[in-house]
C-alpha positions in Angstrom: -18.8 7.4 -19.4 -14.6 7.1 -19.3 -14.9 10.1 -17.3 -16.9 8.7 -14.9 -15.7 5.5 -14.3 -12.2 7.6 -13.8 -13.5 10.6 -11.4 -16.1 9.6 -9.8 -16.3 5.6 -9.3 -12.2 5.8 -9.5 -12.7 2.5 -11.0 -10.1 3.4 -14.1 -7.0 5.8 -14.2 -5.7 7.1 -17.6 -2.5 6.4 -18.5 0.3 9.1 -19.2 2.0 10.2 -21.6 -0.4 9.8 -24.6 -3.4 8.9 -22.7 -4.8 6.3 -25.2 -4.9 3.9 -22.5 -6.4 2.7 -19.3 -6.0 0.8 -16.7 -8.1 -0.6 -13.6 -6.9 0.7 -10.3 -8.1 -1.8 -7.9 -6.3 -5.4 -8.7 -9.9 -7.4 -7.9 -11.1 -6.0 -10.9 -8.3 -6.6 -13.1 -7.6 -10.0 -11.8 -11.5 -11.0 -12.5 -11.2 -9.4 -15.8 -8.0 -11.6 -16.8 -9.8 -14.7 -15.8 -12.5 -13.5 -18.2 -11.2 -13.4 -21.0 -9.0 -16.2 -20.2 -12.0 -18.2 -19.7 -13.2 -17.0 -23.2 -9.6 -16.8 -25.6 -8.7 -20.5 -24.2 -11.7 -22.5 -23.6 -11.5 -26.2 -23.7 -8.2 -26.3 -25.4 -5.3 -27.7 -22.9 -2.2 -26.4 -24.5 -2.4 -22.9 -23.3 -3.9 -23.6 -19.8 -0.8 -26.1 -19.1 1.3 -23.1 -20.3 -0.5 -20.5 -18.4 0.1 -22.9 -15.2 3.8 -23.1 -15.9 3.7 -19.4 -15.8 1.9 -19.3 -12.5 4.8 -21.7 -11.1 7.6 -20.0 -12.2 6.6 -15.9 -11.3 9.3 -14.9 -8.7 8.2 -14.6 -5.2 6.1 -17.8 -5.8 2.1 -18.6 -6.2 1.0 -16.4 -3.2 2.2 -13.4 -5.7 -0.6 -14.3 -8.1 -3.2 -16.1 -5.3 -5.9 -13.5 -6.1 -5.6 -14.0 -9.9 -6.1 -17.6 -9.2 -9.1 -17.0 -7.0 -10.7 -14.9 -10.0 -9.7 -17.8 -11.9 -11.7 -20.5 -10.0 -14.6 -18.0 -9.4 -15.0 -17.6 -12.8 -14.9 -21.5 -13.9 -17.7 -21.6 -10.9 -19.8 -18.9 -12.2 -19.6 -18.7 -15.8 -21.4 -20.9 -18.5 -17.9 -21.6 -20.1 -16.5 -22.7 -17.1 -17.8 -26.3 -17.8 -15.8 -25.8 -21.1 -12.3 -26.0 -19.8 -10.0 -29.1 -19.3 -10.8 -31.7 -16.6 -7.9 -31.1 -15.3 -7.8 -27.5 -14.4 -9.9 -26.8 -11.8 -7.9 -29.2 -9.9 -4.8 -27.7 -10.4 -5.6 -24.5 -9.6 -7.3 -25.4 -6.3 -3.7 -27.7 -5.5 -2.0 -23.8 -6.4 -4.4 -22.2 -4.0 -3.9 -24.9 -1.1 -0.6 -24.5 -1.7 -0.1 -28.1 -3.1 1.9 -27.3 -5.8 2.2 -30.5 -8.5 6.0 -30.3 -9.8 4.9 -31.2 -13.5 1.5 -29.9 -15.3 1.4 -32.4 -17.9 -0.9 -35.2 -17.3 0.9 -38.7 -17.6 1.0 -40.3 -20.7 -0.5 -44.1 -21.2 
């Protein structure tokens, strides 16, 4: 199966020097994948979403360097039964990323 998915479908390429790993050669894939298991490690809890967020806000060269990650991302809260499972506030912030409406601080206003 590894050997297809690597010759013919070219979805995988094995990586050198020990060859005990893999990696997906078309970004889509892997960005679709990340927001997978995203979806499924963090859930409903906010902590690591606001963290991940930071993260998207701070990678040099801006959001547009990780727009199709955050596409996957959405897609995935859109299509997938956990993606009513996440904080409220996330799929708004990640739509703001996308339109390019940036909010300056993640964290939600205290009462």
């Amino acid at each position: 199966m590894l050997t297809y998915l690597e010759s013919k479908l070219t979805l995988l390429q094995t990586i050198s020097p020990r060859e005990d790993r893999v990696r997906f050669t078309h970004d889509t894939l892997a960005e679709y994948f990340a927001a997978l298991h995203l979806l499924d490690q963090y859930g409903a809890r906010e902590d690591p979403w606001r963290a991940l967020l930071e993260r998207v806000d701070s990678v040099p060269g801006g959001v547009a360097t990780v727009r199709g990650f955050l596409r996957a991302l959405r897609d995935s809260f859109l299509t997938s039964d956990t993606g009513s499972e996440v904080p409220g506030f996330l799929m708004n912030e990640v739509h703001a990323r996308l339109e390019g409406k940036v909010i300056d601080d993640v964290r939600e206003p205290t009462a």
